[in-house]
Structure formats: structure tokens, C-alpha cells
C-alpha positions in Angstrom: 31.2 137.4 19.7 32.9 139.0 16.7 32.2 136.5 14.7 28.5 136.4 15.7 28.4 140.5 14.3 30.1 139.3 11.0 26.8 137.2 10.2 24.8 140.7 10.5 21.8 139.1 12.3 18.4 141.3 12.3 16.2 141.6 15.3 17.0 142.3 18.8 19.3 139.8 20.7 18.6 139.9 24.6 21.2 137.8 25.7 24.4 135.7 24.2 25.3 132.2 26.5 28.6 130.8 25.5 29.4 127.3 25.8 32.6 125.3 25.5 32.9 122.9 23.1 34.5 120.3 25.8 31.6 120.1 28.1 29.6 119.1 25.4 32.2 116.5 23.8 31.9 118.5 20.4 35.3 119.8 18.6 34.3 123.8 18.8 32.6 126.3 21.2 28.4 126.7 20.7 27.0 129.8 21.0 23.4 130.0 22.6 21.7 133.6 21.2 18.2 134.7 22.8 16.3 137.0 20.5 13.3 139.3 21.8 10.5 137.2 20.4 10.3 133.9 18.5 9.9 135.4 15.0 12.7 137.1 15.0 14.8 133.9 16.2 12.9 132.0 13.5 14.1 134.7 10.8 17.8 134.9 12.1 17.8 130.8 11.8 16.6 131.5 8.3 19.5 133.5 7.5 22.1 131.6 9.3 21.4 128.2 7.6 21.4 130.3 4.3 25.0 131.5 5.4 26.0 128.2 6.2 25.0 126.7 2.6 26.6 129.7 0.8 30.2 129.1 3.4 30.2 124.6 2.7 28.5 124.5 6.3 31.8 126.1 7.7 29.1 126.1 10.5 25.6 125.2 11.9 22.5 126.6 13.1 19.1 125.5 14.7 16.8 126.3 17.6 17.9 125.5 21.4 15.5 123.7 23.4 15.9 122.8 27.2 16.3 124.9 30.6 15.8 128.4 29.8 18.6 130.9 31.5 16.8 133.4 32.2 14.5 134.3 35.8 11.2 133.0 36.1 8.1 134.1 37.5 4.9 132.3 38.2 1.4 134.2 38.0 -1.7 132.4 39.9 -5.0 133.5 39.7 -5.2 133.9 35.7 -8.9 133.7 34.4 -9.6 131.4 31.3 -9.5 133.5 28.6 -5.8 134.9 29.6 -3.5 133.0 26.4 0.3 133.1 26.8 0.1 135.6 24.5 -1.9 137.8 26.5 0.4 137.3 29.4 3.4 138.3 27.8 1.8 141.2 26.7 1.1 142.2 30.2 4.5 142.1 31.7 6.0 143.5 28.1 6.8 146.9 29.8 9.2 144.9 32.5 11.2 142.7 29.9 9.1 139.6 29.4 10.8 137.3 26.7 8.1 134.5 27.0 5.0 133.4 28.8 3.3 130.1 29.4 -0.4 129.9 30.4 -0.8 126.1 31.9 -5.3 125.6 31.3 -6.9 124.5 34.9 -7.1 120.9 35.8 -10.9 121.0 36.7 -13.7 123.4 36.3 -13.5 124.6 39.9 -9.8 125.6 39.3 -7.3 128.5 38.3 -5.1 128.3 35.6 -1.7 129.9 36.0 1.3 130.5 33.7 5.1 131.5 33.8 6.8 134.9 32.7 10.4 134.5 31.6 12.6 137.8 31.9 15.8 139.4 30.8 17.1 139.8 34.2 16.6 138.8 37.8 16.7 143.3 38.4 13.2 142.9 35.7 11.9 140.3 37.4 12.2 142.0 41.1 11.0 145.2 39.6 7.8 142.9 37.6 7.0 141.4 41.2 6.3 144.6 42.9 4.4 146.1 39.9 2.7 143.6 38.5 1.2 142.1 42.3 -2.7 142.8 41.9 -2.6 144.1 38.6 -5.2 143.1 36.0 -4.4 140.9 33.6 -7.4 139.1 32.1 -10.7 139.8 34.3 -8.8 139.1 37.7 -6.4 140.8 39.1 -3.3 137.7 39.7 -0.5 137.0 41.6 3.3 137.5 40.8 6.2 135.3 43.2 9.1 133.6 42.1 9.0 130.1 40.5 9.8 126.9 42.5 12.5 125.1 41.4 10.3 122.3 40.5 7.5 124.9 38.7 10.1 126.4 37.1 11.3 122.4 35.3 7.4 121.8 34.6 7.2 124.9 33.1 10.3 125.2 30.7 10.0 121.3 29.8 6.9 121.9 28.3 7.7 125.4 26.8 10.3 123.5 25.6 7.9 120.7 23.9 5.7 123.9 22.5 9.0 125.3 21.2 10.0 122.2 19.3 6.4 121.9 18.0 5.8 125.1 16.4 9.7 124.9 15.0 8.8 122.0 12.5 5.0 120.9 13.0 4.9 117.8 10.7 8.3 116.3 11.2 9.0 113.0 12.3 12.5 112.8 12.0 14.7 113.3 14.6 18.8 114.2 14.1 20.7 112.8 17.7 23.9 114.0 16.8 27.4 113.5 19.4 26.9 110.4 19.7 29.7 107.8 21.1 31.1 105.4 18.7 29.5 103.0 20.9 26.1 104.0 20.4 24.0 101.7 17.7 21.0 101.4 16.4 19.6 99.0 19.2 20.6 101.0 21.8 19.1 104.5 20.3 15.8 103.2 19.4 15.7 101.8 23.2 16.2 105.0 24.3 13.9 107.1 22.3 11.3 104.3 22.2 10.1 105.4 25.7 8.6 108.8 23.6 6.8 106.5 21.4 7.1 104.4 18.8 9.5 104.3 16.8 9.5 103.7 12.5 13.3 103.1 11.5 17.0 104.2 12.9 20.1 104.9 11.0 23.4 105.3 12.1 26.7 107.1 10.6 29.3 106.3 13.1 31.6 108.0 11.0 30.5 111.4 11.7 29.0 110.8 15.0 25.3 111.2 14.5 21.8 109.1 13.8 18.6 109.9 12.6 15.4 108.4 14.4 12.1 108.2 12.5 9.0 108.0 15.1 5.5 107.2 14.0 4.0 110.2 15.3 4.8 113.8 15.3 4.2 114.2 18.7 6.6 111.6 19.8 9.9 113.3 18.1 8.4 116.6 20.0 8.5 114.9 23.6 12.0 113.3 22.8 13.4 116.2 21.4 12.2 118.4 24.4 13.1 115.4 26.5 17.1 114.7 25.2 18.2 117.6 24.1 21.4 118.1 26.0 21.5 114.8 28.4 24.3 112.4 28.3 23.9 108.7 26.6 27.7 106.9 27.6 29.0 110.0 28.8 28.4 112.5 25.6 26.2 114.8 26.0 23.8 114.4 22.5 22.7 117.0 20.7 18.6 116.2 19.5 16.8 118.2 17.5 14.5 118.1 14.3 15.9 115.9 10.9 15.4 114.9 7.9 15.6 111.6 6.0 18.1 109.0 6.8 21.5 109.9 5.2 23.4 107.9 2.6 26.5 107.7 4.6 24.2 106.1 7.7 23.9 102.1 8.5 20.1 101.2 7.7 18.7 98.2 9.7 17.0 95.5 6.9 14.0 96.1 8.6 12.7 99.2 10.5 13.4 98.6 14.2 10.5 99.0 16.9 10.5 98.3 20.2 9.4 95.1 21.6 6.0 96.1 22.8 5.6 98.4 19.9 6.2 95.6 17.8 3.6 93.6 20.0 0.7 95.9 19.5 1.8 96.5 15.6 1.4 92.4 15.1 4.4 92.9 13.4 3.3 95.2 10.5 6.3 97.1 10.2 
């Protein structure tokens, strides 16, 4: 944590999650840091890649997506023109970090959304206040999450997350990967987000970079992998950038087979 205060980070960190190097097969502990509110994370990962150029990348930075660690509330009976932004706003005052507003399905519907919180003491205290309070043109309802609200919820604040991060990108980094990972086997895996361009592989330093066809395709795999295991390594997936030097090319860019089908070949 010392070493976290020698980088002399601005904003307001809420929370600090350490986690050992081993359980995610990489050579050194990774620290996860929450900040208040996303622009202040985006700044601090602005000055922390800076840092790293300045030290010869004597280490890394970038965003965190996947299961939030923090308590999470779900609020029904939300009228339409309540954003996420507005719900955050309402539940500021008891430590809100984040809000999600999920639309109605149909016209005779309620949309309802999801309040993340510092601490489960917040959260207890933002139940009894919050119950019947206004927020929008209705006055809503505050309970705990389900379990399986809760995953709906942070998988697609997660897909939000990695879409307002880097909103043209198509290039994904998958990085801790097992020497026995190759190209065939990556683009089958990430193929199920879409379709993917081109792969390339340098097994020396344990990492690829996938190129999809479509923006939103590297946002659902990236929201999707982050964090799960491929041959017992849990692989690190976030956003990229072209295909390094170092990294094993295929001749031609590799599709799947029924992406390949419905291309008639083009690529």
C-alpha cells in the first residue's frame, strides 16, 4: 500500500482489494483500487500509465472489469426518465459508488436499476432511508439484490464500463495465457462474442491480441473473460492495440467457421 502512496494518485479512493499474484498465475501481487467516481479513476489511469512509461514499465495499469466487491442494492419502481445518473445522485448522501438503470421490457412495465455502495453498514442505513423516497416521479423501492440480479447487473455494468473506457477499439489484449494456448484455440474462444478479424500470438511473453470486426464484440468479450480460466490460468482481457512485432501472425486472418461461411470467404 506504500507503494500505491509513492505514485501520489489524485481523487478519492474508496476501497483498495489486494490480490496475490499466484491465484492469478502472474509473477507479482495486483492491486485492485476503487475511486469515488469514474473520472477520477479515468485520471489516475492517466497518470499511472504515464508513470509506467517514465519507470521502463517497471509496472502496469488499466481498468478492472468483472464482479464488483462492493454491496448491492436493487431499486424497483423507477419511472422512465430516472438515468443511472440520476440514481446515483439520489443515494449520493449514503455512499453510492455507481448506479445502473436497466429500461423496461414493455410499455406496461417498470424499469429498475442497481445502487452499488461502500459498505454493507451504507447499504443497511440506504435501505431504511431511501424505502419510499422519491427519486424520479415515483416514489421506488430499496431491498437487497439477488444473487442472480446482482450477476445481470454487474456483467452488464461491466460491458458499459469497458465501452465508455475505449469506444472505437477493436483490439483486444488476453494476456496470461498458457504456453499452450494458440491462435486456433483463442479465436474459438472469443469467436462466440463475434466475429473475429485476425489473432496473434507471443508465446514468449505470455499474451495475444485479438482483432474482432466490431466494437461491440471486444466490449462483450472483454466484460465476458476478464478474469476466467482458459487451461487452468486465469487470463487477463482487456482493451489493445495492434498486433505486436514479437507475436506469431496467421498468413491469413483467422475467423471462425460460420463467420467465415456468412463472409463467402472475404477475409
Amino acid at each position: 500500500m506504500r507503494y500505491l502512496a509513492n505514485l501520489k494518485l489524485q481523487g478519492s479512493i474508496v476501497r483498495v482489494h489486494r490480490v496475490e499474484g499466484k491465484l492469478l498465475g502472474a509473477a507479482s501481487d495486483v492491486l485492485h483500487v476503487c475511486f469515488r467516481s469514474h473520472a477520477q479513476a479515468a485520471n489516475a489511469l492517466e497518470s499511472l500509465q504515464s508513470q509506467s512509461a517514465r519507470l521502463a514499465g517497471a509496472f502496469s495499469a488499466s481498468w478492472v472489469f468483472g464482479q464488483s466487491l462492493t454491496p448491492c442494492l436493487a431499486v424497483g419502481n423507477l419511472s422512465a426518465d430516472v438515468t443511472g445518473a440520476a440514481l446515483q445522485d439520489g443515494f449520493q448522501a449514503h455512499g453510492a459508488l455507481n448506479a445502473l438503470v436497466v429500461p423496461a421490457a414493455a410499455a406496461s412495465d417498470v424499469a429498475c436499476g442497481f445502487v452499488w455502495l461502500e459498505s454493507e453498514d451504507e447499504a443497511q442505513r440506504a435501505i431504511k432511508a431511501m424505502k419510499g423516497a422519491r427519486v424520479g416521479q415515483w416514489p421506488i423501492n430499496v431491498v437487497w439484490a439477488a444473487s442472480q440480479q446482482r450477476a445481470d447487473a454487474e456483467a452488464e455494468m461491466a460491458r458499459m464500463m469497458a465501452d465508455r473506457a475505449d469506444p472505437d477499439n477493436t483490439y483486444v489484449y488476453v494476456g496470461n495465457l498458457s504456453q499452450q494456448v494458440g491462435e486456433a484455440e483463442l479465436v474459438r474462444v472469443f469467436a462466440r462474442f463475434g466475429a473475429v478479424h485476425s489473432v496473434a500470438r507471443a508465446r514468449a511473453l505470455d499474451f495475444g491480441v485479438v482483432r474482432f470486426l466490431q466494437h461491440g464484440a471486444a466490449v462483450a468479450a472483454i466484460a465476458g473473460l476478464n478474469g476466467a480460466f482458459l487451461r487452468e490460468r486465469a487470463v487477463i482481457v482487456k482493451w489493445g492495440s495492434a498486433a505486436p512485432a514479437a507475436a506469431t501472425v496467421a498468413a491469413e486472418p483467422m475467423v471462425a467457421p460460420a463467420v467465415a461461411r456468412a463472409l463467402g470467404g472475404a477475409l
